[in-house]
ZAKOLTOR-817954 format. One record per residue: residue number from 1; residue in three letters; chain; x, y, z of N, C-alpha, C in turn. Coordinates in pm, 1 decimal. Layout:
residues N
<pt pos="NUM" code="ala" unit="A" n_east="X" n_north="Y" n_up="Z" ca_east="X" ca_north="Y" ca_up="Z" c_east="X" c_north="Y" c_up="Z"/>
...
***
This chain:
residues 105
<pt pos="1" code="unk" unit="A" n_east="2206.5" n_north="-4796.8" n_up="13516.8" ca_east="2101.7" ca_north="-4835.5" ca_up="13610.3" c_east="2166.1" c_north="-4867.3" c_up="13744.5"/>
<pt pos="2" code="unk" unit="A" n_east="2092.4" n_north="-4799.2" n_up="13884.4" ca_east="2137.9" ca_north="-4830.6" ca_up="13946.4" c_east="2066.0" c_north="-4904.7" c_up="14053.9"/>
<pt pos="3" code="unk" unit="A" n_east="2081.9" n_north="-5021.9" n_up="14114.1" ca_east="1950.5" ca_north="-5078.7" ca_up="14196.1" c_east="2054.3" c_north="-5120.6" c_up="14356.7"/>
<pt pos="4" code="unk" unit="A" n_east="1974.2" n_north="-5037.4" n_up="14454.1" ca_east="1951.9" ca_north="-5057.8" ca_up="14608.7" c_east="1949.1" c_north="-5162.2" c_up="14639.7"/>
<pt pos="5" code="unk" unit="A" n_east="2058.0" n_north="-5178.0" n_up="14688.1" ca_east="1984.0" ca_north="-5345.5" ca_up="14794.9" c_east="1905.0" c_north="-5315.4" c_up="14933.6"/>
<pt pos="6" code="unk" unit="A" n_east="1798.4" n_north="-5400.5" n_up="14939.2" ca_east="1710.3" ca_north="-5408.4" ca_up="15051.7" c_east="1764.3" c_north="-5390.8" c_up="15178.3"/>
<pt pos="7" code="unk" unit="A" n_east="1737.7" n_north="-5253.9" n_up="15293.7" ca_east="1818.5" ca_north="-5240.5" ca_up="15448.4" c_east="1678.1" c_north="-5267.1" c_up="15525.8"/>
<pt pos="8" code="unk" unit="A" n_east="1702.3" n_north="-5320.4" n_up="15597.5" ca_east="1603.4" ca_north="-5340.3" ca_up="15722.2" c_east="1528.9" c_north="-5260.2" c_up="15739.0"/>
<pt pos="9" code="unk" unit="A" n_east="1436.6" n_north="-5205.8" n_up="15754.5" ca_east="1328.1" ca_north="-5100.6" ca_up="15754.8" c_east="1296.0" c_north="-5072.8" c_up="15918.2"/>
<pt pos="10" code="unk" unit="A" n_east="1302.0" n_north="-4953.9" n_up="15972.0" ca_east="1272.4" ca_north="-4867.3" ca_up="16075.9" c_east="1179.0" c_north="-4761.7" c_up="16090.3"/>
<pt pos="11" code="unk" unit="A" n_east="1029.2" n_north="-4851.3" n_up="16048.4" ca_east="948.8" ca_north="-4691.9" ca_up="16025.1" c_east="815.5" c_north="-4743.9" c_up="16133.6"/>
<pt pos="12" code="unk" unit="A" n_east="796.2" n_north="-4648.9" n_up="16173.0" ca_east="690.9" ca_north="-4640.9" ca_up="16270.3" c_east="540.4" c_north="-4699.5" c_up="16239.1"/>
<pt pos="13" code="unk" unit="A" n_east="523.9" n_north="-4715.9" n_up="16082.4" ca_east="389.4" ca_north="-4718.7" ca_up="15976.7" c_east="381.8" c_north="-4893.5" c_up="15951.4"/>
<pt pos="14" code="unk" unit="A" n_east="511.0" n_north="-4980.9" n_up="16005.7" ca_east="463.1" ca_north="-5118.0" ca_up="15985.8" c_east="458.0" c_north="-5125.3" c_up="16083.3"/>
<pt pos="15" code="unk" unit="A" n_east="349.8" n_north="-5263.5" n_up="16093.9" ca_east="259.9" ca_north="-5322.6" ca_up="16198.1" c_east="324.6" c_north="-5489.3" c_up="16192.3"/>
<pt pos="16" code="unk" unit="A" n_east="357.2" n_north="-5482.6" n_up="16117.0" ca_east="440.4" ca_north="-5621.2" ca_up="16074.9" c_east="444.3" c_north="-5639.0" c_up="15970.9"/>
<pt pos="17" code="unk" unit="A" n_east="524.9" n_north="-5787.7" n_up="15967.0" ca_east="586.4" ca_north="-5796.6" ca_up="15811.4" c_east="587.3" c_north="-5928.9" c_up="15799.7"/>
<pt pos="18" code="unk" unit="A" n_east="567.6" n_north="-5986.3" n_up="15651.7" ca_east="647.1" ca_north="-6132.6" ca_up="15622.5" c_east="730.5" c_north="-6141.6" c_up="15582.6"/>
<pt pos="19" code="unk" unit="A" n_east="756.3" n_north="-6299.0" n_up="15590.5" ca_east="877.0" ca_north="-6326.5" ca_up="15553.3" c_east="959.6" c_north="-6358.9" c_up="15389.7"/>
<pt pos="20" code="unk" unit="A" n_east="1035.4" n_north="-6313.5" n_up="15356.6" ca_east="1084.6" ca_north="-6307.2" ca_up="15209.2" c_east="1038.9" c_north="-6493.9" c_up="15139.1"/>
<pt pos="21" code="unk" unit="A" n_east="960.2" n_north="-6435.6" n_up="15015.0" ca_east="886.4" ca_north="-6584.0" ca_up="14972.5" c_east="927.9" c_north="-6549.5" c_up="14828.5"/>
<pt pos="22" code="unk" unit="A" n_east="945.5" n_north="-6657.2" n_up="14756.3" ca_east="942.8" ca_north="-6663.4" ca_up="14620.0" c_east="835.7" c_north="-6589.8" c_up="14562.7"/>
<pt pos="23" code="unk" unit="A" n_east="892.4" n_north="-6510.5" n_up="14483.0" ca_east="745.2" ca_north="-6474.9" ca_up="14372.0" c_east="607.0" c_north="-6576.5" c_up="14335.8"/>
<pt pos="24" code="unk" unit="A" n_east="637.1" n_north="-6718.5" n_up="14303.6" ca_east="544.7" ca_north="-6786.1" ca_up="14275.4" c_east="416.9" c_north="-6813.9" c_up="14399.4"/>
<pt pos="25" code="unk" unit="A" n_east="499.3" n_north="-6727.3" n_up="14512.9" ca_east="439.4" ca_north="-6818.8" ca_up="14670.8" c_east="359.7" c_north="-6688.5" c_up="14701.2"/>
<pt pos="26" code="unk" unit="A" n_east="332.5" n_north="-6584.7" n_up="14616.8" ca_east="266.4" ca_north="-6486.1" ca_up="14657.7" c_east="149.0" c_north="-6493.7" c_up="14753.7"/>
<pt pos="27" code="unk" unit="A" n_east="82.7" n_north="-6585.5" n_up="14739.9" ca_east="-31.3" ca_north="-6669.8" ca_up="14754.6" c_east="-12.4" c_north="-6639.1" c_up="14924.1"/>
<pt pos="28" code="unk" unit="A" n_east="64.7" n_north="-6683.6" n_up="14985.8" ca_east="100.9" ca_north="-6724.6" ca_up="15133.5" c_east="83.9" c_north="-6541.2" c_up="15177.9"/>
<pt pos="29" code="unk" unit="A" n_east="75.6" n_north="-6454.6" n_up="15138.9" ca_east="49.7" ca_north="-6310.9" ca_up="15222.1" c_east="-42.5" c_north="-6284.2" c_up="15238.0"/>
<pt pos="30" code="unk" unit="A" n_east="-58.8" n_north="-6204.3" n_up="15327.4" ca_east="-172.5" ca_north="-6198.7" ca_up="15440.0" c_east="-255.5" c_north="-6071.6" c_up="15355.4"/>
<pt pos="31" code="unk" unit="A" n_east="-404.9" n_north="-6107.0" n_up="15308.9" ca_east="-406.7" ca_north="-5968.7" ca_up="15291.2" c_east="-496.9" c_north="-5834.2" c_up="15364.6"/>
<pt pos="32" code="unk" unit="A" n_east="-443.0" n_north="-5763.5" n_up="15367.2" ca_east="-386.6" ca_north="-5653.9" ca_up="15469.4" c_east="-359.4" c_north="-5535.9" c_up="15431.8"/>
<pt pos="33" code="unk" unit="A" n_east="-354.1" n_north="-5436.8" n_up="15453.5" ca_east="-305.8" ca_north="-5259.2" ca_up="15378.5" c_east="-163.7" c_north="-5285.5" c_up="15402.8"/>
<pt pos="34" code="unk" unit="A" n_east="-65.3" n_north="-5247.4" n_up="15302.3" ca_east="65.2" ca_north="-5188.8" ca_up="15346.4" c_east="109.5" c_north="-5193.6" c_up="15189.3"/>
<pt pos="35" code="unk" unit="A" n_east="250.9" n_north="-5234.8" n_up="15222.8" ca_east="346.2" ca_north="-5254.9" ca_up="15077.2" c_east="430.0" c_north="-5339.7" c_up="15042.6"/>
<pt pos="36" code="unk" unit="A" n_east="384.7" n_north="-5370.4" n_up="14938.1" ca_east="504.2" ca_north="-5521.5" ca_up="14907.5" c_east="599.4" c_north="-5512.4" c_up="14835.5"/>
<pt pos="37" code="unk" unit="A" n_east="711.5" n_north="-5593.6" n_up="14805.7" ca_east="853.8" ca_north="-5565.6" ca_up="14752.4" c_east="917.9" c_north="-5635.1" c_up="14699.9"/>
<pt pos="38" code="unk" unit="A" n_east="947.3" n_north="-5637.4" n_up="14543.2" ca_east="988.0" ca_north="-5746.6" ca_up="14500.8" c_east="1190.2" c_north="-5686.0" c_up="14494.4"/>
<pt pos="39" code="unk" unit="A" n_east="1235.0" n_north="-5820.1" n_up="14514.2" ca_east="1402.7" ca_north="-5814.1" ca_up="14524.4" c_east="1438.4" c_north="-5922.4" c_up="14433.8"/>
<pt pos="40" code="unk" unit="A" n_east="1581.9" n_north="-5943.4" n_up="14428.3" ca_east="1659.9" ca_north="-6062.6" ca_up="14362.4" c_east="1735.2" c_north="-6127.1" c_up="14468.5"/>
<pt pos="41" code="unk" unit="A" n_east="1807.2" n_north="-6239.0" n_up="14407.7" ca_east="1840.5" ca_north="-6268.6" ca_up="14496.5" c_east="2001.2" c_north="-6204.1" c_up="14555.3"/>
<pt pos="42" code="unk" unit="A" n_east="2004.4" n_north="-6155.3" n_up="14530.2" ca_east="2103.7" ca_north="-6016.8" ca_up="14585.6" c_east="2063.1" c_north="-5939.8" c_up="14671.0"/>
<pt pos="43" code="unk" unit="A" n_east="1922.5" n_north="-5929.2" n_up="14666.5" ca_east="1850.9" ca_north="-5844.4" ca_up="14774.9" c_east="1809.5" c_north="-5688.5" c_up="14698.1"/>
<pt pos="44" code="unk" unit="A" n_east="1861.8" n_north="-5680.8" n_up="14596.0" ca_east="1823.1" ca_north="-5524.7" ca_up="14523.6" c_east="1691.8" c_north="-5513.3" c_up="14471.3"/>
<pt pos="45" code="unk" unit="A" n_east="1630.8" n_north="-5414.6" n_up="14464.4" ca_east="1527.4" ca_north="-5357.1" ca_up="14538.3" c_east="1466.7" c_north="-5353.9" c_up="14343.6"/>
<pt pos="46" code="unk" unit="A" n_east="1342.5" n_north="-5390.9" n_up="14331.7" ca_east="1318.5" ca_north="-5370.0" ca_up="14163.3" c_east="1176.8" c_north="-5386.8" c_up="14157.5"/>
<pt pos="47" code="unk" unit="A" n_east="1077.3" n_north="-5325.7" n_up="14243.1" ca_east="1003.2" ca_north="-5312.3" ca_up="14255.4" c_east="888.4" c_north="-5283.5" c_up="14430.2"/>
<pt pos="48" code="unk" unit="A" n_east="804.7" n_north="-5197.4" n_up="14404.8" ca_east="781.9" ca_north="-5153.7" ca_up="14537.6" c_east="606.0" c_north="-5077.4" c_up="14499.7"/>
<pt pos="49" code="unk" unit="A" n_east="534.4" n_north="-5168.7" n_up="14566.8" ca_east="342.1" ca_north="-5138.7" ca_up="14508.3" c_east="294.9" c_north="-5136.8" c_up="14670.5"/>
<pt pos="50" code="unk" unit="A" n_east="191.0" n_north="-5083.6" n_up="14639.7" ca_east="89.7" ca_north="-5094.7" ca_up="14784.4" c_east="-41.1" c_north="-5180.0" c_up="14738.6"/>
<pt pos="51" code="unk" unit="A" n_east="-95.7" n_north="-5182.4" n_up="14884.3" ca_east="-221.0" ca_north="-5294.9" ca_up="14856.8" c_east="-307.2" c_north="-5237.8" c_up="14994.4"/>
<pt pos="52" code="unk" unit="A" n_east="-423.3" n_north="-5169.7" n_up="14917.2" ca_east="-523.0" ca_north="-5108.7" ca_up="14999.6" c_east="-550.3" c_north="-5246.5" c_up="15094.5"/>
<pt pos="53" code="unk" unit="A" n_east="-647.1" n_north="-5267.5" n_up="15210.2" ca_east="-727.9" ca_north="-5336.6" ca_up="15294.1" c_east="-779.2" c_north="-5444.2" c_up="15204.8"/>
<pt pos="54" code="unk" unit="A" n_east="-745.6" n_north="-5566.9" n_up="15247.8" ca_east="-784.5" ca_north="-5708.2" ca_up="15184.5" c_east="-780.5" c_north="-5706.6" c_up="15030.0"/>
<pt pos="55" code="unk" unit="A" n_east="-652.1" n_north="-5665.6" n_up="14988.4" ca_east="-616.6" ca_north="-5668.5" ca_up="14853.7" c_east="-461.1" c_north="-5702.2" c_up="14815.4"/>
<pt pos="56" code="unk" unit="A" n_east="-372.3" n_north="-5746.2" n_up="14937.6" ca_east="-242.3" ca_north="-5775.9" ca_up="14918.2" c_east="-217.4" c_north="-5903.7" c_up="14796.3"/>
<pt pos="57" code="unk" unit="A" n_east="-279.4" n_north="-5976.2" n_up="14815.8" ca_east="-290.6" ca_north="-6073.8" ca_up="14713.9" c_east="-329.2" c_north="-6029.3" c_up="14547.8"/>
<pt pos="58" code="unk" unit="A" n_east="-401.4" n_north="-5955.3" n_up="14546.5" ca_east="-481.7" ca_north="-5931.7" ca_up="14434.9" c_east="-352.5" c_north="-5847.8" c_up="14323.6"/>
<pt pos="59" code="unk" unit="A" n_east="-322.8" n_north="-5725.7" n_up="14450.9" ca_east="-226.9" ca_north="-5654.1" ca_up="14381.2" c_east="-96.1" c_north="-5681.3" c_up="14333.9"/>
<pt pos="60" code="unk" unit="A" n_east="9.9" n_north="-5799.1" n_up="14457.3" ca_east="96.2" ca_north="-5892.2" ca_up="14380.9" c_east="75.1" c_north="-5929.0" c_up="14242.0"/>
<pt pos="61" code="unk" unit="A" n_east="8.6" n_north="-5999.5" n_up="14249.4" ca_east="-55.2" ca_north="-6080.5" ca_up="14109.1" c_east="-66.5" c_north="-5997.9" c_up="14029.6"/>
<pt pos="62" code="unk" unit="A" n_east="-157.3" n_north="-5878.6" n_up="14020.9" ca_east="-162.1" ca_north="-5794.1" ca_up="13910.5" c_east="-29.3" c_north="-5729.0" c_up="13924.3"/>
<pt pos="63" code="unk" unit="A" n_east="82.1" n_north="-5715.6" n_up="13986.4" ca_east="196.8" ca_north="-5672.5" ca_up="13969.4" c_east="260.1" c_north="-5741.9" c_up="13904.7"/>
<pt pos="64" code="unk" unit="A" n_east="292.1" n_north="-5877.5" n_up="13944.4" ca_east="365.6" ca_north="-5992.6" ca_up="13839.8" c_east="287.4" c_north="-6004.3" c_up="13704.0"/>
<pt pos="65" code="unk" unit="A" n_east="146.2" n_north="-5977.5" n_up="13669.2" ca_east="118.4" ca_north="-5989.4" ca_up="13572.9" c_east="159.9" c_north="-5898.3" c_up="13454.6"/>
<pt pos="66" code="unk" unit="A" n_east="169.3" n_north="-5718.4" n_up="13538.7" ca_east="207.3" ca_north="-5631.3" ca_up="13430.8" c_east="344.6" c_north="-5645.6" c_up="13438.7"/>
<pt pos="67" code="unk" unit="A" n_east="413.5" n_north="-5731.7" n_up="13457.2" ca_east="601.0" ca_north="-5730.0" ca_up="13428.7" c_east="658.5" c_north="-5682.5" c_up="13561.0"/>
<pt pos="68" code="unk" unit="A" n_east="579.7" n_north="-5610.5" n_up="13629.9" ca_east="697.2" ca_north="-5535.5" ca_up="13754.9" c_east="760.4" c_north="-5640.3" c_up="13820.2"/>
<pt pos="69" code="unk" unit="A" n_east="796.2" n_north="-5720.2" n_up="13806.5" ca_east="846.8" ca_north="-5872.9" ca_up="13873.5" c_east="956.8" c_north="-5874.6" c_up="13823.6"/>
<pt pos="70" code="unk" unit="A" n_east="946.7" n_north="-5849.0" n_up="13650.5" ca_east="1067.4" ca_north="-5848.5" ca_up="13635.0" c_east="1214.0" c_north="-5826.2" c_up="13651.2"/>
<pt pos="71" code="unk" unit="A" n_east="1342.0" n_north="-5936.4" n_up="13681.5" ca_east="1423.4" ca_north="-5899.5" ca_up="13743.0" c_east="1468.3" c_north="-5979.4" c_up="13914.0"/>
<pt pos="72" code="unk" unit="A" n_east="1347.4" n_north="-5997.0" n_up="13948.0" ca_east="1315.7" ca_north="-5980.2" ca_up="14078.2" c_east="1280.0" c_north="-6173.9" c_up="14132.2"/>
<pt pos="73" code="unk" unit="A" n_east="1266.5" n_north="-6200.5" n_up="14212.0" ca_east="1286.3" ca_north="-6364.1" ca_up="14212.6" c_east="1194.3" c_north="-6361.6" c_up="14369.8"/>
<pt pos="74" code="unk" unit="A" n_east="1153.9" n_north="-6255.3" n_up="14444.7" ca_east="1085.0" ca_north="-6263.4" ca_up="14617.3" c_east="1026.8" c_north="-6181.6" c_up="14624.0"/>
<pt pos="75" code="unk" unit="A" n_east="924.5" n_north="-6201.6" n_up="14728.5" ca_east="856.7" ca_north="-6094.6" ca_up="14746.2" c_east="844.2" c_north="-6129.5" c_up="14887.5"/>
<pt pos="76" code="unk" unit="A" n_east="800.8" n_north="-5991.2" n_up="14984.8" ca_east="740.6" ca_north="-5936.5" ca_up="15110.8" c_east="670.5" c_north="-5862.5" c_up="15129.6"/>
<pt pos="77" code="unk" unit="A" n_east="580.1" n_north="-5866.8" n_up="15232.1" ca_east="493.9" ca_north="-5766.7" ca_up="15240.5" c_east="499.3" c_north="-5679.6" c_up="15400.2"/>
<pt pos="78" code="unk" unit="A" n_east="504.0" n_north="-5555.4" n_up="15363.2" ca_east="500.8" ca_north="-5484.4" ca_up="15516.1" c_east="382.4" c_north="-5432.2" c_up="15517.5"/>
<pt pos="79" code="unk" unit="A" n_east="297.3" n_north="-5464.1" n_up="15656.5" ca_east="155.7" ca_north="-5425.0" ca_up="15677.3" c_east="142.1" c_north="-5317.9" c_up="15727.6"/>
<pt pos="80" code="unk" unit="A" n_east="40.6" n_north="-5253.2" n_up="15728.6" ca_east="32.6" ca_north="-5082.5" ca_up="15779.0" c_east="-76.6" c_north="-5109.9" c_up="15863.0"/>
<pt pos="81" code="unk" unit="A" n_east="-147.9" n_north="-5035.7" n_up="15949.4" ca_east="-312.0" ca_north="-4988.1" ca_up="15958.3" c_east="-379.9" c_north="-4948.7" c_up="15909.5"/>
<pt pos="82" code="unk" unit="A" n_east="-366.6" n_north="-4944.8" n_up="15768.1" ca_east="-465.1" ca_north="-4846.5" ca_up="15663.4" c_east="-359.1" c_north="-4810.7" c_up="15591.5"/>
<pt pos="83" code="unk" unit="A" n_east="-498.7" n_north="-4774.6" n_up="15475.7" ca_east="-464.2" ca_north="-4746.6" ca_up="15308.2" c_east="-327.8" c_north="-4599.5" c_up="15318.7"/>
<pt pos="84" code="unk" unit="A" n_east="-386.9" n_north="-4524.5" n_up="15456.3" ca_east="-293.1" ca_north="-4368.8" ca_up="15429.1" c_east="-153.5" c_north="-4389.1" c_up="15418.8"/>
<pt pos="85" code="unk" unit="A" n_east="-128.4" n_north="-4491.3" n_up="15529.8" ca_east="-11.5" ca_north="-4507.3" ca_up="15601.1" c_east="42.8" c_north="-4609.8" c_up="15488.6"/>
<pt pos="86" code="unk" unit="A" n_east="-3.3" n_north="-4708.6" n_up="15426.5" ca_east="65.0" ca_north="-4806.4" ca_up="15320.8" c_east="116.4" c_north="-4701.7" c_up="15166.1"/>
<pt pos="87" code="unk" unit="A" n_east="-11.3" n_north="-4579.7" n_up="15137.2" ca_east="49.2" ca_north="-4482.5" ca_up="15061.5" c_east="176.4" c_north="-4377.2" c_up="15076.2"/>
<pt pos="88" code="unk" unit="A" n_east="180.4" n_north="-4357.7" n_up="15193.5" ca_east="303.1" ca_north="-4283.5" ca_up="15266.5" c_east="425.5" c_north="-4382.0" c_up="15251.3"/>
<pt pos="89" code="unk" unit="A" n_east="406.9" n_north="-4512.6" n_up="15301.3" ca_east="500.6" ca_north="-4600.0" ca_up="15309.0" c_east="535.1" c_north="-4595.7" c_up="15145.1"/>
<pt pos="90" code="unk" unit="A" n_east="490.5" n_north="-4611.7" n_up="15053.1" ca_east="512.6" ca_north="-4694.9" ca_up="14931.6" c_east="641.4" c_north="-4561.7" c_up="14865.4"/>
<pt pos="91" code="unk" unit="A" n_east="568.4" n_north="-4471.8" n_up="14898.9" ca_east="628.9" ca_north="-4352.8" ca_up="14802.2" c_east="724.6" c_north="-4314.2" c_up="14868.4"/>
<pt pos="92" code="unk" unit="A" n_east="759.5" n_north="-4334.4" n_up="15023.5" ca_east="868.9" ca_north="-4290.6" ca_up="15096.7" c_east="992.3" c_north="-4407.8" c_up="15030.8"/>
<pt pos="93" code="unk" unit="A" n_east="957.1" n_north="-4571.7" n_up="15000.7" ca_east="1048.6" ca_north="-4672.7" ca_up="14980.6" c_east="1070.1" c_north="-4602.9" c_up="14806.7"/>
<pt pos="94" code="unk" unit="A" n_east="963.5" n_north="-4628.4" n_up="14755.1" ca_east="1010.6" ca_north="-4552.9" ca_up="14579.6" c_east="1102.4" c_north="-4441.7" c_up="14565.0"/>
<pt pos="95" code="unk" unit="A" n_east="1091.1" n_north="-4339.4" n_up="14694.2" ca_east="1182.2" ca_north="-4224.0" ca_up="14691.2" c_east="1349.2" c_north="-4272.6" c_up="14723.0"/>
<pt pos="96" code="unk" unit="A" n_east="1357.1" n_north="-4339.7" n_up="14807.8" ca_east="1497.9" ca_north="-4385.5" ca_up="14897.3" c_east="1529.9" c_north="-4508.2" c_up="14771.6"/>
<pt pos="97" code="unk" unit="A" n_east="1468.1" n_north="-4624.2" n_up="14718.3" ca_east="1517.5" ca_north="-4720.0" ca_up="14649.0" c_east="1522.9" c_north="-4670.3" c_up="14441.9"/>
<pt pos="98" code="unk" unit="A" n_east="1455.0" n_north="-4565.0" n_up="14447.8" ca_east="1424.6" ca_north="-4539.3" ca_up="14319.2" c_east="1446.8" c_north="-4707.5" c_up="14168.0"/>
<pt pos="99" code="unk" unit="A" n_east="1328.9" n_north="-4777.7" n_up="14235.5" ca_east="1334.0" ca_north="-4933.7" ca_up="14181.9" c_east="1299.7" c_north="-4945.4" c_up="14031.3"/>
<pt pos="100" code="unk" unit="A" n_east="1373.1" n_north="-4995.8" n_up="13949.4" ca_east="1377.4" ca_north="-4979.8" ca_up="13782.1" c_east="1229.2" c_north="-4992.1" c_up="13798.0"/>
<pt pos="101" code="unk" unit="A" n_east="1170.0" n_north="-5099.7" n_up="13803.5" ca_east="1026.2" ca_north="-5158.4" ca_up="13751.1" c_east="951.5" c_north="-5047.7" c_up="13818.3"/>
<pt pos="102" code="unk" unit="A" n_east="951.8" n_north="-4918.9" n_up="13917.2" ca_east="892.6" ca_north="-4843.3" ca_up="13960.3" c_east="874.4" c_north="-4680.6" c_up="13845.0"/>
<pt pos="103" code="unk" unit="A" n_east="1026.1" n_north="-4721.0" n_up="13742.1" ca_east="1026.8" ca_north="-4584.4" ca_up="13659.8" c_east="888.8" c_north="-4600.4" c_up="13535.5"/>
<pt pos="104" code="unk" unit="A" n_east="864.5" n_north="-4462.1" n_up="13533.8" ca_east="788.7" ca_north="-4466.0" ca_up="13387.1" c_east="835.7" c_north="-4522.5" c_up="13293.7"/>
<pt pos="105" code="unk" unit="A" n_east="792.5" n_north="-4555.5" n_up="13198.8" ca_east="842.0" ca_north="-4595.0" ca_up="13070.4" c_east="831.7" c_north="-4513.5" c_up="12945.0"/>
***
C-alpha cells in the first residue's frame, strides 16, 4: 500500500478552502459544493468525497459513518462553484492520490 502525502493544491476550481480540523469537528465546514479530504497525521492522503451544494456536512458524516475515515485523524474541505467543478475536482485528487479508503473493495 502506498499512501500520498497531502501537496498544496493549485487548481483553478477552488474558491476556497478550510482549515485542517479533526475528524470529530466536521461540524465546523461550511456547507458548500466542492471536496473534502481526510489525512493522518502525517498528512497522507486516505480518503477524498465530494459534496454537491449545501451538503458538505451531510456527506462527511456519511463518509465517517461508512469507514472511509478510517486511518485518517482530519479533515478539509475545498469549495468549488458547483456540483461540475467539485466532480472534476474529486476524481482529478482520486487520480493523483489514488487514497486506500477511495479503492473498491
Amino acid at each position: 500500500m502506498i499512501v500520498m502525502k497531502w501537496e498544496t493544491l493549485d487548481d483553478d476550481s477552488v474558491v476556497d478552502s478550510s482549515k485542517w480540523l479533526p475528524l470529530a469537528e466536521y461540524k465546523q465546514l461550511r456547507s458548500r459544493s466542492g471536496v473534502y479530504v481526510f489525512i493522518d497525521s502525517s498528512s497522507e492522503v486516505w480518503y477524498v468525497g465530494k459534496a454537491s451544494a449545501g451538503r458538505m456536512v451531510e456527506e462527511v458524516k456519511s463518509a465517517i459513518d461508512r469507514g472511509k475515515g478510517k486511518g485518517a485523524n482530519q479533515v478539509a474541505a475545498l469549495y468549488t462553484n458547483g456540483d461540475e467543478a467539485a466532480k472534476t475536482l474529486e476524481s482529478k485528487l482520486i487520480d493523483h492520490y489514488q487514497p486506500e479508503n477511495n479503492k473498491q473493495k
